[in-house]
Kinemage of the C-alpha trace (Angstrom):
@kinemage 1
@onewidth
@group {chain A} dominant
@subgroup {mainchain}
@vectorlist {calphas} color= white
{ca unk a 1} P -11.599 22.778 -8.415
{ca unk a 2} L -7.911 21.842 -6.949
{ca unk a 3} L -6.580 24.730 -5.586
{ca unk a 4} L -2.880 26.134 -6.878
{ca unk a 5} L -1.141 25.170 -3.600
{ca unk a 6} L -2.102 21.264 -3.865
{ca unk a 7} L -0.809 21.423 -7.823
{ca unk a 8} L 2.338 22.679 -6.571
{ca unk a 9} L 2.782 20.330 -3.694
{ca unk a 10} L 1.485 16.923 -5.760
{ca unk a 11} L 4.485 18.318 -8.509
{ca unk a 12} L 6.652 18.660 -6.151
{ca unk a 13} L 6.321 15.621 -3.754
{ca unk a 14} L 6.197 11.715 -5.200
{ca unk a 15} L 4.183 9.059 -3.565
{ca unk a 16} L 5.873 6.156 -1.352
{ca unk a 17} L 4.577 3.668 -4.596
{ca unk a 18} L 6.896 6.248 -6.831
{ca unk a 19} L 9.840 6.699 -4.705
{ca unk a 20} L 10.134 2.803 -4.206
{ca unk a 21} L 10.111 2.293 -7.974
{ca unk a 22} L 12.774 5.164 -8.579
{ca unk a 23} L 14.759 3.295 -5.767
{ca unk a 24} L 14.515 -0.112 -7.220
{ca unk a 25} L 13.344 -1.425 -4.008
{ca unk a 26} L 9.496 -3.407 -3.430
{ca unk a 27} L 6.320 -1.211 -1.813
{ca unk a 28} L 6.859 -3.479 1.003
{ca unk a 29} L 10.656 -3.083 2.015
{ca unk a 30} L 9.848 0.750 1.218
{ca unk a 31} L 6.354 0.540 3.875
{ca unk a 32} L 8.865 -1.212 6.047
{ca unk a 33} L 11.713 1.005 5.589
{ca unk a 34} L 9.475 4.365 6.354
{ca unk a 35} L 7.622 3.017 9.339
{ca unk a 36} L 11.431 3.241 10.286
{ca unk a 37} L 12.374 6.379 9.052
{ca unk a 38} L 15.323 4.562 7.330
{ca unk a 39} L 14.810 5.862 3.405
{ca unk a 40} L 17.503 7.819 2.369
{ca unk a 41} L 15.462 10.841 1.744
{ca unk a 42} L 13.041 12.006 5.389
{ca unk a 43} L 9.463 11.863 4.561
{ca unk a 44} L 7.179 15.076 4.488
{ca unk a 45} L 5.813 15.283 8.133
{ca unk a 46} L 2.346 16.116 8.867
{ca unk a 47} L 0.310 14.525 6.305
{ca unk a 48} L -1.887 11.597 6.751
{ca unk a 49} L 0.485 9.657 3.651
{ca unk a 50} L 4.094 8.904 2.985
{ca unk a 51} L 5.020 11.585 0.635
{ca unk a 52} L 8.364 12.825 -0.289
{ca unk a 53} L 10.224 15.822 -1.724
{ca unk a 54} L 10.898 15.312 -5.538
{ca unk a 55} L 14.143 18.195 -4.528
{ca unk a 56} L 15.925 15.893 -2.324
{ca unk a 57} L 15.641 12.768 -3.984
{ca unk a 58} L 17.166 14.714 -7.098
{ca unk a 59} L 19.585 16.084 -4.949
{ca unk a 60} L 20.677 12.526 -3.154
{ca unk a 61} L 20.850 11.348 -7.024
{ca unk a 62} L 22.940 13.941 -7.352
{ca unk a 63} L 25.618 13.294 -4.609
{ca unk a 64} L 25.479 9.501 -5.343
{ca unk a 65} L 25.964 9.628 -9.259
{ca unk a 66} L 27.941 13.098 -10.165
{ca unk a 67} L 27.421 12.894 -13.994
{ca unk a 68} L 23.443 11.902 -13.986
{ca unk a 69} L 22.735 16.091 -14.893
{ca unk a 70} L 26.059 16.239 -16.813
{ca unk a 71} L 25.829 16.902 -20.524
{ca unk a 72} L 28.043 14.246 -22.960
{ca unk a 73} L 30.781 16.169 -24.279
């Protein structure tokens, strides 16, 4: 059985395969872009994987494109 705490982190982290797509950018320019720690969003540190916080890539979405959580009027 998974425990609670890895539910919670898989929901609230996305893969390096996800973030790339979300970014619009290829698995390889992403592998190459986090073995430099260039991605606009700093990778989780101390895991074995490239993961990523789901918070501050809504949060850099947010700064970059204002009206992505606004409602149409």
């Amino acid at each position: 059985m998974v425990s609670p705490k890895k539910l919670d982190f898989e929901a609230d982290t996305m893969s390096l395969e996800e973030f790339a797509a979300r970014l619009g950018i290829s698995l390889t320019t992403a592998y190459e872009k986090a073995q430099r720690d260039v991605l606009p969003v700093p990778r989780i540190p101390g895991i074995g994987r490239y993961r990523f916080s789901r918070r501050a890539y809504d949060e850099l979405m947010a700064r970059q494109h204002p009206c992505i959580n606004c409602k149409a009027a």
